[in-house]
MARPA-820459 format. One line per field, with one value per atom (N, C-alpha, C): residue in one letter; x, y, z; residue number from 1; atom name. Coordinates in nm, 2 decimals. Example, Ala and Ser with C-alpha at 12.3 -4.5 7.8 and 13.67 -1.06 7.14 Angstrom:
2
aa <- c(A/A/A/S/S/S)
x <- c(1.32/1.23/1.32/1.28/1.37/1.29)
y <- c(-0.57/-0.45/-0.33/-0.22/-0.11/0.00)
z <- c(0.78/0.78/0.78/0.71/0.71/0.79)
i <- c(1/1/1/2/2/2)
at <- c(N/CA/C/N/CA/C)
This chain:
107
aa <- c(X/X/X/X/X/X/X/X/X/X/X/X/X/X/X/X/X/X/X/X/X/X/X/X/X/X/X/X/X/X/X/X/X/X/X/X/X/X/X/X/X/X/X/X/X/X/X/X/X/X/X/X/X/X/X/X/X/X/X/X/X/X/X/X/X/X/X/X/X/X/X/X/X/X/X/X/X/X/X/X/X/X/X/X/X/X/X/X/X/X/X/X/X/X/X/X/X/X/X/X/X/X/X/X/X/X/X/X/X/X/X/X/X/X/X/X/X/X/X/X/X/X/X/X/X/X/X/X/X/X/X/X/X/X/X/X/X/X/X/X/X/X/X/X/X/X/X/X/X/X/X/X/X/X/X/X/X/X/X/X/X/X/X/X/X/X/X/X/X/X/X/X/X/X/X/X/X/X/X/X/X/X/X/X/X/X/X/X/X/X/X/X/X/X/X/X/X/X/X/X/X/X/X/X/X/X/X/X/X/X/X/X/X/X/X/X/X/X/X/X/X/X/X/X/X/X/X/X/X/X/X/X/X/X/X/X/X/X/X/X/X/X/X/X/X/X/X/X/X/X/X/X/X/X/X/X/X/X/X/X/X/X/X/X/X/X/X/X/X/X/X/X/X/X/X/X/X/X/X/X/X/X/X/X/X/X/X/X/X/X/X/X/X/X/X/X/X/X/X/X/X/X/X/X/X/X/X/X/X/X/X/X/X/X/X/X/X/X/X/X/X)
x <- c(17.15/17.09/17.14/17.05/17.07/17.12/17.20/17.25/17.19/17.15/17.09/17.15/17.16/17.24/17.21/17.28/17.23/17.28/17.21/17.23/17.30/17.37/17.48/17.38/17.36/17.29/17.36/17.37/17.47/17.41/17.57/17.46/17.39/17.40/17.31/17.17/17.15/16.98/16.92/17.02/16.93/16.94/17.01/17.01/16.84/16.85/16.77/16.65/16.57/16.52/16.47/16.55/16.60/16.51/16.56/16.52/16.31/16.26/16.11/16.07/16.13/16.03/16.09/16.21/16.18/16.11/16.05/15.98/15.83/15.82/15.64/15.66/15.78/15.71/15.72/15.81/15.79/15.66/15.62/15.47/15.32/15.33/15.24/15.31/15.43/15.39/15.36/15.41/15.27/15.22/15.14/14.93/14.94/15.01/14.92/14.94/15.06/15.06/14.97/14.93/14.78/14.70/14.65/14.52/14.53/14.64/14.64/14.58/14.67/14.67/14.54/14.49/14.35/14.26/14.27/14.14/14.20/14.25/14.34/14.36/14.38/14.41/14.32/14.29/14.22/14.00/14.04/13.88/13.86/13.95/13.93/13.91/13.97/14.01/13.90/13.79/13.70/13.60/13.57/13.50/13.53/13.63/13.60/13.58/13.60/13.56/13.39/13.31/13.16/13.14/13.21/13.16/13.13/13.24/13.27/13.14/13.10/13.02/12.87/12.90/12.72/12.74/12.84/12.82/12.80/12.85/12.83/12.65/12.60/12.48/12.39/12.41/12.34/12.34/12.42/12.45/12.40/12.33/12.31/12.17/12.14/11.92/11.95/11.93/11.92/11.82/11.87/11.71/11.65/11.54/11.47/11.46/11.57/11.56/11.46/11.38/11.28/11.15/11.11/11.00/10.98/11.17/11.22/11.21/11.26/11.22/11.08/10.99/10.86/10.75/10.84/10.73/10.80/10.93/10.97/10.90/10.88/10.79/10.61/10.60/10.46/10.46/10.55/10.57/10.59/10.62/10.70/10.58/10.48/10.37/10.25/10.24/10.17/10.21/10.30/10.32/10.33/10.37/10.33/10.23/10.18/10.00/10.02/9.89/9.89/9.77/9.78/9.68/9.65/9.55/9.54/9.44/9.49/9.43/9.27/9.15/9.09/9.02/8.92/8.84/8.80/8.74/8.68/8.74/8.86/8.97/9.04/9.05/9.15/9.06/8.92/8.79/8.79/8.74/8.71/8.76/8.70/8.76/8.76/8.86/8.93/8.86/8.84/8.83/8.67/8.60/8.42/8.43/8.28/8.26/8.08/8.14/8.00/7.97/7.83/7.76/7.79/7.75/7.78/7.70/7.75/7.70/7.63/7.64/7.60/7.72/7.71/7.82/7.83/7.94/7.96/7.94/7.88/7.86/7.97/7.92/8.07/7.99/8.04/7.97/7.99)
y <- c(4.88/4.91/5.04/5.13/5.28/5.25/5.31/5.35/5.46/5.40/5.54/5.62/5.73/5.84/5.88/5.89/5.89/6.04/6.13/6.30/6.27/6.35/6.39/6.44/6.35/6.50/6.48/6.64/6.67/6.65/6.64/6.61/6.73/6.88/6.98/6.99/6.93/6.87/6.81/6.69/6.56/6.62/6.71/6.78/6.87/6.95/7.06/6.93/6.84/6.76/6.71/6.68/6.56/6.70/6.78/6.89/6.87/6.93/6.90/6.81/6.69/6.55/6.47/6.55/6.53/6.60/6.69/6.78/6.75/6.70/6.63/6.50/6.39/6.26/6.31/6.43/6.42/6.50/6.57/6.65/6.55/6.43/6.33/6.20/6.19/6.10/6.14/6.27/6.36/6.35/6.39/6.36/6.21/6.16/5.99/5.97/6.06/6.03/6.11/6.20/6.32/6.27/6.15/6.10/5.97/5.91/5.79/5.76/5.91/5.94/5.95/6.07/6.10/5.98/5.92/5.82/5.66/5.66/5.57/5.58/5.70/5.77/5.85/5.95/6.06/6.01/5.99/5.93/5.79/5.72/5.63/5.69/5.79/5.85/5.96/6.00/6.10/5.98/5.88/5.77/5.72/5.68/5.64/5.76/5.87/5.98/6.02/5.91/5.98/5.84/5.70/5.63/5.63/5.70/5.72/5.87/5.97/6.07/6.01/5.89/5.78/5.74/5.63/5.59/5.65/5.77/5.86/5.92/5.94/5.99/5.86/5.74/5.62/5.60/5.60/5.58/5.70/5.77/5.89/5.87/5.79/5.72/5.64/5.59/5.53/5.45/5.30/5.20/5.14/5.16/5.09/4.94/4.85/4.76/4.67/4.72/4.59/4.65/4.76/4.78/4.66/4.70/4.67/4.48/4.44/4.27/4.31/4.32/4.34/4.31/4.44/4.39/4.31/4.23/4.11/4.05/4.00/3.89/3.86/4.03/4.03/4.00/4.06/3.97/3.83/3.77/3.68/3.55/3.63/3.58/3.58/3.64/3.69/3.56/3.55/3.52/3.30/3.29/3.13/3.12/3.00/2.97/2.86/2.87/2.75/2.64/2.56/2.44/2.40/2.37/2.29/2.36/2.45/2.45/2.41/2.42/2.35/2.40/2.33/2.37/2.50/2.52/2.63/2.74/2.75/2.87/2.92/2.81/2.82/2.88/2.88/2.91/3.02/3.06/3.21/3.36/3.42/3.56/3.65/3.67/3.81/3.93/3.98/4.11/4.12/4.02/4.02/4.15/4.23/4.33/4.29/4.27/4.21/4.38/4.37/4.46/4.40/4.54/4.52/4.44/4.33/4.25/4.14/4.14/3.96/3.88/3.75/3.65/3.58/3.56/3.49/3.35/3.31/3.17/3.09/2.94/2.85/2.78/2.75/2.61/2.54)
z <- c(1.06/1.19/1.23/1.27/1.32/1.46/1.56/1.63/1.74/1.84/1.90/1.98/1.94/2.02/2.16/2.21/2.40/2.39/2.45/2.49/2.61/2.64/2.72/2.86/2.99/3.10/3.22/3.22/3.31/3.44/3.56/3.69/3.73/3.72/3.74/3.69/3.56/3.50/3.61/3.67/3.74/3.89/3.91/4.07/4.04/3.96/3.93/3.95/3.89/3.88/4.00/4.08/4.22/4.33/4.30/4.45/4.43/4.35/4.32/4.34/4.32/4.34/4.46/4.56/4.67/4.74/4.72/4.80/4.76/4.62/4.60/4.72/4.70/4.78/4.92/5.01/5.12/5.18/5.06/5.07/5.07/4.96/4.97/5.11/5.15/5.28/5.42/5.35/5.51/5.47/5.36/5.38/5.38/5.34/5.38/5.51/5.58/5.72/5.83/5.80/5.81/5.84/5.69/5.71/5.76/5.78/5.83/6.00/6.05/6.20/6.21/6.13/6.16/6.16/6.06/6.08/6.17/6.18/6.30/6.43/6.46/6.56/6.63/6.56/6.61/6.62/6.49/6.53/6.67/6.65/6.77/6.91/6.92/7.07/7.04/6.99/6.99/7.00/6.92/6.97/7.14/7.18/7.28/7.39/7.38/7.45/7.42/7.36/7.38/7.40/7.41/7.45/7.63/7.71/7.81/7.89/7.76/7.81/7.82/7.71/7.71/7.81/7.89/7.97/8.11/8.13/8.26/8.21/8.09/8.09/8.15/8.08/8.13/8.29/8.35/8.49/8.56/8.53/8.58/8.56/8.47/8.48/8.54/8.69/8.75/8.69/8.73/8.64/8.75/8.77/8.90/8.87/8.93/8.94/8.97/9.09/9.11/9.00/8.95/8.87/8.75/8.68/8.56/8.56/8.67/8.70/8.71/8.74/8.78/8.64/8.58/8.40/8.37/8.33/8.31/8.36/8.47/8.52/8.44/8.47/8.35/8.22/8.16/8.02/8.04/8.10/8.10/8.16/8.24/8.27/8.16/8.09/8.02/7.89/7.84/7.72/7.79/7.86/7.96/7.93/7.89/7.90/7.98/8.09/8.23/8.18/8.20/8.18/8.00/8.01/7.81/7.83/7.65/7.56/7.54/7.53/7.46/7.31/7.21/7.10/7.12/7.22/7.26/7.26/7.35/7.35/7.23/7.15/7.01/6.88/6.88/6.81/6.90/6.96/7.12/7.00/6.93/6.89/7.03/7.03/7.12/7.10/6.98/6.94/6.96/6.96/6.95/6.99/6.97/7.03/7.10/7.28/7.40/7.40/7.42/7.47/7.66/7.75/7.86/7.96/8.02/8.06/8.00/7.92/7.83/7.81/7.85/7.88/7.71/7.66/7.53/7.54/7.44/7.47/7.43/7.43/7.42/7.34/7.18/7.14/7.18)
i <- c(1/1/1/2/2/2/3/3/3/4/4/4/5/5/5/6/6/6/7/7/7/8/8/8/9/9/9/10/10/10/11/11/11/12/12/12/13/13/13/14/14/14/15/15/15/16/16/16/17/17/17/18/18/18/19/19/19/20/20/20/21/21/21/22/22/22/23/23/23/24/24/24/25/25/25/26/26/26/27/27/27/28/28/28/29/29/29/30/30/30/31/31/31/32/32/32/33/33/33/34/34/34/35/35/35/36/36/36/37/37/37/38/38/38/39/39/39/40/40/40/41/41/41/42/42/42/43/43/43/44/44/44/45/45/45/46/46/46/47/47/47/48/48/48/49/49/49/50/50/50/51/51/51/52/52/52/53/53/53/54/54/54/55/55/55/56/56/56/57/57/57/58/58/58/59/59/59/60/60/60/61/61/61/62/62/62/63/63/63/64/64/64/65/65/65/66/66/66/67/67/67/68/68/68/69/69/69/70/70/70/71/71/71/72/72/72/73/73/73/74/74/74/75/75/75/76/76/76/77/77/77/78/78/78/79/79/79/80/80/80/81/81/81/82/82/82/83/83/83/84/84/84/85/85/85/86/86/86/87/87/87/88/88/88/89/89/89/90/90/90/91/91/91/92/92/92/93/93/93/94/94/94/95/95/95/96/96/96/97/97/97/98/98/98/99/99/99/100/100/100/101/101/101/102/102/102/103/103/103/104/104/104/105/105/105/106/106/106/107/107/107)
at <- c(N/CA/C/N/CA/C/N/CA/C/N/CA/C/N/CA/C/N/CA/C/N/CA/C/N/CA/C/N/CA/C/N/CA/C/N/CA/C/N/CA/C/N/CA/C/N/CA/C/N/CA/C/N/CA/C/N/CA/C/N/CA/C/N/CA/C/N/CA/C/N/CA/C/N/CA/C/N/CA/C/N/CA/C/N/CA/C/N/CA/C/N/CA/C/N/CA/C/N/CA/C/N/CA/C/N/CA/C/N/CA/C/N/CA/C/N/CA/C/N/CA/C/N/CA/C/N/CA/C/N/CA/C/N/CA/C/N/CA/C/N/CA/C/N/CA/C/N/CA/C/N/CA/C/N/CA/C/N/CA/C/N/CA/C/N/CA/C/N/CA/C/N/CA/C/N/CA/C/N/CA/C/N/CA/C/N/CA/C/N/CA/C/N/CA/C/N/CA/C/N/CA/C/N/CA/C/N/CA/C/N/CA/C/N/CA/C/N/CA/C/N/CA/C/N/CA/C/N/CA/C/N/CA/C/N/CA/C/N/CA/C/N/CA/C/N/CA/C/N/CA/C/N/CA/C/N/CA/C/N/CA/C/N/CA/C/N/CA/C/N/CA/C/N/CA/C/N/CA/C/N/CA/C/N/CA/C/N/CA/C/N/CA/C/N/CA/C/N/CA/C/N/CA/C/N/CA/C/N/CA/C/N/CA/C/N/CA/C/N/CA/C/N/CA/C/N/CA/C/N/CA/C/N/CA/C/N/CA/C/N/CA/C/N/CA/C/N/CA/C/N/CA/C/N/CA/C/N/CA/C/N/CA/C/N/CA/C/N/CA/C/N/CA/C)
C-alpha cells in the first residue's frame, strides 16, 4: 500500500487565500442583501405610495350617488320580470323588423 504524502502549507498560503474569499462572500451578501431590500422593501413602499396617489385621484371623481343608485335600480328593474310568462311572450321575436304603425299579431 502507497502512502500519501501530505505537502507542507504554510499559514501565509491559507492567509493569502483567506483575504479574497472574504472579500467575494462579503461582496455576494450585500447583493443578496441589495436585492432582498429592494424587492422586499423598496418595491412595497413605491406600491403603496401609488396606491395612496389612486386613491386621492378616485376621491377627487366625485360619484353621484343618487344617479349611480338610480341605474341600479334600472338594471335591476329591467332584468325582474312582473307577472307570468305566457306561450305568446316566450315565442314573441324581439328583433322582428314592424313597418310603422302595424300591430304584430299574437297566434
Amino acid at each position: 500500500m502507497k502512502k500519501i504524502k501530505i505537502k507542507n502549507i504554510s499559514f501565509f498560503k491559507i492567509v493569502g487565500y483567506l483575504y479574497p474569499a472574504t472579500i467575494l462572500a462579503i461582496v455576494l451578501v450585500l447583493l443578496f442583501l441589495i436585492r432582498f431590500l429592494y424587492a422586499n422593501v423598496y418595491q412595497t413602499i413605491i406600491q403603496a405610495e401609488l396606491i395612496t396617489d389612486l386613491r386621492k385621484e378616485v376621491s377627487e371623481q366625485n360619484l353621484e350617488k343618487e344617479k349611480f343608485d338610480k341605474v341600479l335600480e334600472n338594471l335591476n328593474w329591467k332584468t325582474t320580470i312582473t307577472g307570468e310568462l305566457t306561450a305568446v311572450d316566450l315565442t314573441k321575436d324581439p328583433f322582428q323588423n314592424l313597418p310603422v304603425g302595424e300591430i304584430p299579431k299574437t297566434p
